[in-house]
N, C-alpha and C positions, 0 to 999 in steps of 0.2 A: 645677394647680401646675406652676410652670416645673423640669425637672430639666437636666442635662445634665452630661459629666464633668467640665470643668471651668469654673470661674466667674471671672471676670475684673473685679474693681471696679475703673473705670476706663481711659478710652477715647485717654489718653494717650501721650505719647511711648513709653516702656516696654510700658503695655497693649496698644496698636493692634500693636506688633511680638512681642508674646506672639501676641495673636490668630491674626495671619499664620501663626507659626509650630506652635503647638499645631492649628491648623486644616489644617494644608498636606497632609496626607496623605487626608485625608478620613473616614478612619477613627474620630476623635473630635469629640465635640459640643461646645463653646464657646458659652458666654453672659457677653456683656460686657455689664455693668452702667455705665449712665451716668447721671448728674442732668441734666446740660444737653441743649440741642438742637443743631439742623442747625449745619451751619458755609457754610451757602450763603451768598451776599451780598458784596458788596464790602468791605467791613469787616472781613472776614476775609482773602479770597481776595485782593483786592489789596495786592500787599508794600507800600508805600508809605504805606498806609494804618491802619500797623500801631499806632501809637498810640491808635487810637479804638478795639480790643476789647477790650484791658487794661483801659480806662477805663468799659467798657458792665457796668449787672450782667445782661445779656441772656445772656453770655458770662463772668462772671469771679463768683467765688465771695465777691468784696467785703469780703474778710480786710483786718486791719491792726494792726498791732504794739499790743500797750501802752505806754503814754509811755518811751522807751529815754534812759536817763540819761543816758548817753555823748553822745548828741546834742540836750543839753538840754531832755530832758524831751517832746520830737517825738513825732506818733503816723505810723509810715510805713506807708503800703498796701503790704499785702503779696498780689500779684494772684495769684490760678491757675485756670487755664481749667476752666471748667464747660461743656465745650461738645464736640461729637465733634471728637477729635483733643487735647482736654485744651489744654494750658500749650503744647503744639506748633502749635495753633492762632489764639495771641494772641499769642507771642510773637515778637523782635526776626529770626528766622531765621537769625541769625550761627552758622556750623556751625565748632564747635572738639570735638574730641578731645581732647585735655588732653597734657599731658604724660606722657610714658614713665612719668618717674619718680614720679607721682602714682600711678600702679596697684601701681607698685612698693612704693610707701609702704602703701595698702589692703593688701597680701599681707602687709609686716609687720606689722601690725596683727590678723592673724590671720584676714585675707581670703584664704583658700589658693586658687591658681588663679588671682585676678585680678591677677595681673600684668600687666606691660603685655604678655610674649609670651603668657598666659592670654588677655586680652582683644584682642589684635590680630586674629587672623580672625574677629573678629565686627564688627568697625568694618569690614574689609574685606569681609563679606558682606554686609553693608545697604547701601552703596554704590554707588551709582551718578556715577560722581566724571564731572566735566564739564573738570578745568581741566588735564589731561596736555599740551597744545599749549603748556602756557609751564612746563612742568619738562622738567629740561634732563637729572637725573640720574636715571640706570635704576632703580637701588637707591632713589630715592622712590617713583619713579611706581609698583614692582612694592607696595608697601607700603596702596596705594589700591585699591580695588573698584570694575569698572566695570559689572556685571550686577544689582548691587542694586536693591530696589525705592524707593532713599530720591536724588531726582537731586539732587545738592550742583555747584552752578554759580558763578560769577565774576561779579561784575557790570562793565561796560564799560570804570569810569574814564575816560569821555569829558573829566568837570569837569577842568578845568586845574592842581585844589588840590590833589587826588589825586595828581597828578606831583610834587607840589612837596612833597609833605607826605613823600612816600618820600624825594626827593631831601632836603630837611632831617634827615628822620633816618639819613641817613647823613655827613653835615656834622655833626651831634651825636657820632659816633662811634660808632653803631651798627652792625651789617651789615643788609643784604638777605638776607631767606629767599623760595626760588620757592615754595615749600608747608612753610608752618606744620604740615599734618596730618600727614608726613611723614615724613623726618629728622629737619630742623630745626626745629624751632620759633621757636628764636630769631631776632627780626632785625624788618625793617622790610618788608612785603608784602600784595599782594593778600588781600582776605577773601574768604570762603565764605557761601556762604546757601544754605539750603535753597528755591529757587526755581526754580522749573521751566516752561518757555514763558510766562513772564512774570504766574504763577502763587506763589500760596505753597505750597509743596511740603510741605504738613505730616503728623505720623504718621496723618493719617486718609486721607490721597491714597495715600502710598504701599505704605499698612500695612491696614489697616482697610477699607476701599472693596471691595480687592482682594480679603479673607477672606470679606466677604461675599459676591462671588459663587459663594462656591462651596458652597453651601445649610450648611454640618453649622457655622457659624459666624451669633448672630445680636447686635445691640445690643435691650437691652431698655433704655426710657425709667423710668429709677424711680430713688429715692436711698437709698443704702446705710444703714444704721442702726449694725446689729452683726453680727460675724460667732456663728452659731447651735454649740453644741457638744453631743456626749454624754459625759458626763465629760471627759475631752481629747481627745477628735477635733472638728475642725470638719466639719460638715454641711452651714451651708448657709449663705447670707447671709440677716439680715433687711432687709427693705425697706419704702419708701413708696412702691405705685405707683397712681398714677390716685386719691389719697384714703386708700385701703384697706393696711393693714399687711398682709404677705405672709413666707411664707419661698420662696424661692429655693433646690434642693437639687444639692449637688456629688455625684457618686460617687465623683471619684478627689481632685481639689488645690481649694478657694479660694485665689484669688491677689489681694493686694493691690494696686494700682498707682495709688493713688488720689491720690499727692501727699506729698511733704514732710511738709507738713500735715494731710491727709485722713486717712492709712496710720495714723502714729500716734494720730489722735485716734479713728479706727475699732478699733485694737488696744485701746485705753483702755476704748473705751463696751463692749468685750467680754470686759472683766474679764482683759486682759493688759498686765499695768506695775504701776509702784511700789506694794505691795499697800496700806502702810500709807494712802496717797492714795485707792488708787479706793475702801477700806473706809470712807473718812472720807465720801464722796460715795454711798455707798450700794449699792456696786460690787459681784457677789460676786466674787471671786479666781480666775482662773483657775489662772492662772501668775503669778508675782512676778518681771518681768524689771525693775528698776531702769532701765533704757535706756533702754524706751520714750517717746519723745515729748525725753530731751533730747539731746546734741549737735548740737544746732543752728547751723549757718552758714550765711553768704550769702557774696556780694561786695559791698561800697560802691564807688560812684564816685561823683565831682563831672565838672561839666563847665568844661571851661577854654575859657575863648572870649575870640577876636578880632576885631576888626572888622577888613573888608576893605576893601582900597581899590578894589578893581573889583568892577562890578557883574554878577559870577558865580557868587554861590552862589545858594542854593535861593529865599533873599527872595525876589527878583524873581517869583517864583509864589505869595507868601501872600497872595491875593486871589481873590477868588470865580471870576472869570473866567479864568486860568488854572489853579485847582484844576477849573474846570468842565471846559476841554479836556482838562486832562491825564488825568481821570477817562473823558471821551469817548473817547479815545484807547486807554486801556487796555479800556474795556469793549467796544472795536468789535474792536482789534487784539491785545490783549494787550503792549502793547509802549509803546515811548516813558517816562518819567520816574514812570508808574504800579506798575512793572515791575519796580522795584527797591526794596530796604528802605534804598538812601544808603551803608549801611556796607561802602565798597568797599573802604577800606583801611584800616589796621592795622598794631598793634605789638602783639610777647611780648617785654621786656625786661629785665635783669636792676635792678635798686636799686643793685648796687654789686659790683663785678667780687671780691668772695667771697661773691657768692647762690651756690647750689649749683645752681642752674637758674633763668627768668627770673620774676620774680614780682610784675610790673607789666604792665597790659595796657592798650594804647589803641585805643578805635576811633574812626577819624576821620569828619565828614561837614562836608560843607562847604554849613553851616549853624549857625547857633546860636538852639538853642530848646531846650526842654525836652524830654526822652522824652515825658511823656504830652502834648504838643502844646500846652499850656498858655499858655507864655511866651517868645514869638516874639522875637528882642531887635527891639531899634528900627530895624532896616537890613541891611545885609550885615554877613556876620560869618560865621563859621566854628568848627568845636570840635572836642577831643578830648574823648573821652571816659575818664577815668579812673582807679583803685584799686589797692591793692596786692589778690594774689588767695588767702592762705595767712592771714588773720588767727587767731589763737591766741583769739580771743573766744567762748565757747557760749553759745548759750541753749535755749529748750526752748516745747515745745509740751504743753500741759495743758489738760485738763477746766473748764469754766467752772460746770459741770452735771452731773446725772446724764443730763438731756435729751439722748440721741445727735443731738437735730438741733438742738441749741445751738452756736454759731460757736465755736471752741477761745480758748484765751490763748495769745498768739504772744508770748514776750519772746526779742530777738536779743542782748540784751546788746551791743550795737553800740558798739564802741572802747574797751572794759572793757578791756583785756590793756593794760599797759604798754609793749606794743612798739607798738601803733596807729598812734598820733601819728606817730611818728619816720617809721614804713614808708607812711603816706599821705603825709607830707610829703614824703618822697622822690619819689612816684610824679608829685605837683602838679608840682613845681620840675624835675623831667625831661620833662615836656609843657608849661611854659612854655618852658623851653629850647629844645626843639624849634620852639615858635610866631616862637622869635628868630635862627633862624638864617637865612644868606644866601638862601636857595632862596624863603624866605618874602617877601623882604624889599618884589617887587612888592606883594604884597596887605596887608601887614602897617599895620594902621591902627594899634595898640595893641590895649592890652588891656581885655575887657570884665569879665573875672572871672577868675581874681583879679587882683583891683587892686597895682599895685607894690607900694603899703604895706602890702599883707599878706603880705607874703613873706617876714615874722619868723616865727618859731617860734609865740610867743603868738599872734599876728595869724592866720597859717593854720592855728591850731587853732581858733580862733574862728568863721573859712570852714568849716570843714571839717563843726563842731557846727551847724551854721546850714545848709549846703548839701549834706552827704553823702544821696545816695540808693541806694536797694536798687538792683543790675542784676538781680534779680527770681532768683537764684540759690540759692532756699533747700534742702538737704539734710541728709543726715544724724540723720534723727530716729528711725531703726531700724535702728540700726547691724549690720553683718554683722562677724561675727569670731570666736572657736574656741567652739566649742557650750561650753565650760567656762570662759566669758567670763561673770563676770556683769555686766558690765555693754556685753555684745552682746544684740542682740535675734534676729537670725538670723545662721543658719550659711552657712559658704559655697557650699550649693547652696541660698539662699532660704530654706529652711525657718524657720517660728518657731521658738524653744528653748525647749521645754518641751508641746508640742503637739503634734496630728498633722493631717495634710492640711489645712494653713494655710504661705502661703508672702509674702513682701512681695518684691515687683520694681518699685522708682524708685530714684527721685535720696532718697528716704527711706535706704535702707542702707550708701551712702556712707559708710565712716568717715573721710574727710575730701574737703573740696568741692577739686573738680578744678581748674585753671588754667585758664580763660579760662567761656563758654558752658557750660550744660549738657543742653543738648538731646540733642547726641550722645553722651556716656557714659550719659544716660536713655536710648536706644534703646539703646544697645549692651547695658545693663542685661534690658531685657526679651530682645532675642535671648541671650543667654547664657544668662539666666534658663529660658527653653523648652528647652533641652538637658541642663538640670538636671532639670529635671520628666522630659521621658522619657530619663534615667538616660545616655545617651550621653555626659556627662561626667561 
């Protein structure tokens, strides 16, 4: 029988920086529980490459909404890593922090301590920040972490559009930000990627890897069931490993970290959530937390693409033979066009000068094709990428089954709220804007999507139902907030409410989804989370 003090389901963004830190002393025994496998191979490990392990079920958990009304009845993949290193391992590597005033809003919500000056030296101690040589001002740069084990780097901007895509957003009338993670957020600027010597830098390189050398840390191969209890204490997790059910025993915390998705549908199969639901399903009652599994949000974006008139974007490589060099290239060197994930640059913008902060986010590549590599357009061409990032839409995650290894029902309720519409159309007609300004005007062929004629109201709702896709951002489905919350799921040191030695640390207890990426509020989540456990906060 596997024991150890603490137990870790999921090998994630959050999990892999639990790991690290619950293990760091040496003194306590860590067992992280994972479904998936290695993260070796070029399909992970190359940034570049990053479309194809979203899209593999070698590596992705192969979720997907039920038909979502809002965007006419569409079923959209909802990916998350099943693989060491979780969602950190398949995903886009764009490293955003979120806004100040996002944590500030979690603390009123009854998230005590996570404010943004709560969680600030925790983004500052996973940090390993790369791009201090182009901030100008002290008071940012001191704001970033440079000893961390997580290296957040720049990529080059060699491409030409890149210059051009900043300089038009400031011909729109935007400003320049030298670092979004920073002061500012707002403005028109370099991105962030978690990539490292031409490597993808994900929570299992610099979280995970690490823990395990130092023996009292290990990953066990098996997939989580239910977590085990003796009246309310939890004990242990159940599992499926090698065939055979098992229990897995904690002495001191089970910690959840298993997803959005995973965390709450693992609370469920454990008889914690809406009691009259899991009773209908055959469930016995733990605890009756109403929360569990909804609050559900994402981010939508559509991609706004142009064609170019020079022949400089990525096109010029969507053919075998220089996918073959650039692949050679990267696997001899680590370096060259393999080496990068494209999203150099970037906007945090506001909709309309009384947002209260910026609430439109674009990431540029100068390229047009689809995220999952799908739909190359016909030539050169370029795009932004973009959504409003605070939609007021829930939806929720729920039992399909009693079967703990039956796939969950994902509904996102996508562009249900009455402000939707108006606050994507906003976000579309401020990324055409930008596509028409002077800076553009060398490369500017027209437009490939959306088409002029859709740039009515009705018309780019039409777009919008036809072509909004997930940025794969889903949170909030076990929400933290005052243990006298009923409808919070955990308190603000992680704990479940109503239980003992059971804790959830992801993008899961979010009470609402951050501004931009959520990679790093997931780790920052797990580091906070471990100082909660041994009591230090």
């Amino acid at each position: 029988m596997i024991e150890a003090d603490y137990i870790i389901v999921g090998s994630g963004s959050a999990g892999a920086a639990l790991a690290y830190r619950l293990s760091e002393d040496g003194r306590r025994s860590v067992v992280v529980i994972e479904a998936g496998g290695t993260d070796a191979g070029p399909f992970i490990q190359m940034p570049a490459a990053l479309s194809y392990p979203m899209n593999m079920g070698l590596y992705d958990w192969g979720f997907s909404t039920q038909p979502e009304p809002g965007l006419g009845g569409r079923v959209l993949a909802t990916p998350r890593g099943k693989v060491i290193g979780g969602s950190s391992s398949i995903n886009g590597m764009v490293y955003v922090r979120g806004h100040a005033k996002d944590f500030d809003h979690w603390a009123e919500q009854g998230a005590t301590g996570w404010d943004a000056a709560g969680v600030q030296p925790y983004f500052k101690r996973m940090e390993h920040w790369h791009g201090g040589d182009e901030v100008e001002d002290k008071a940012s740069r001191a704001l970033r972490g440079t000893d961390g084990p997580l290296h957040v780097t720049r990529g080059r901007r060699a491409n030409p559009l890149y210059a051009a895509f900043l300089q038009a957003g400031q011909e729109a009338g935007y400003p320049l930000t030298q670092d979004y993670n920073g002061l500012s957020q707002e403005g028109f600027g370099a991105l962030e990627m978690t990539v490292w010597n031409g490597r993808r830098w994900s929570a299992a390189s610099a979280f995970l890897k690490p823990a395990l050398k130092r023996g009292n840390c290990r990953v066990v191969k098996a997939l989580a069931r239910r977590v085990v209890f003796e009246g309310r204490k939890a004990i242990g997790v159940e599992v499926r490993r090698g065939g055979a059910i098992e229990i897995m025993r904690a002495r001191r915390d089970i910690i959840l970290a298993a997803s959005s998705i995973n965390s709450p549908k693992l609370l469920l199969a454990s008889g914690i959530g809406p009691a009259a639901e899991l009773q209908a399903l055959g469930i016995q009652v733990v605890a009756d937390r109403p929360g569990v599994g909804r609050n559900l949000q994402d981010h939508l974006e559509v991609y706004v693409q142009a064609k170019s008139l020079q022949p400089v974007t990525l096109y010029k490589h969507w053919n075998l033979i220089s996918k073959g060099l650039i692949g050679a290239e990267w696997l001899f060197l680590k370096q060259g066009l393999g080496g990068t994930n494209h999203f150099e640059t970037g906007a945090f913008i506001k909709s309309s000068p009384q947002a209260d902060y910026p609430d439109i986010q674009f990431h540029f590549i100068p390229f047009a094709v689809r995220y999952d590599g799908k739909a190359a357009a016909g030539g050169h061409g370029y795009q932004i990428h973009t959504g409003p990032m605070r939609s007021k839409a829930r939806g929720a995650v729920a039992l399909a089954s009693p079967d703990p290894e039956a796939k969950p029902l994902i509904q996102f309720n996508y562009m249900s709220h009455p402000d939707d519409f108006p606050e994507f159309r906003a976000a579309i007609r401020a990324a055409v804007n930008v596509l028409h300004q002077p800076a553009m005007t060398p490369f500017f062929g027209g437009m490939i999507q959306p088409l002029p004629r859709q740039m009515e109201d009705a018309a780019l709702d039409d777009f919008i139902r036809e072509h909004a896709e997930s940025a794969y951002h889903p949170c909030g489905t076990c929400r933290m907030g005052a243990a006298d919350d009923p409808s919070a799921v955990v308190d603000p040191t992680c704990k479940v409410i109503g239980v003992e030695g059971l804790r959830v640390a992801d993008s899961s207890i979010f009470p609402r989804v951050t501004y931009g990426n959520l990679n790093a509020p997931s780790i920052m989540t797990g580091e906070k989370a471990a100082d909660h456990v041994f009591g230090r906060i």
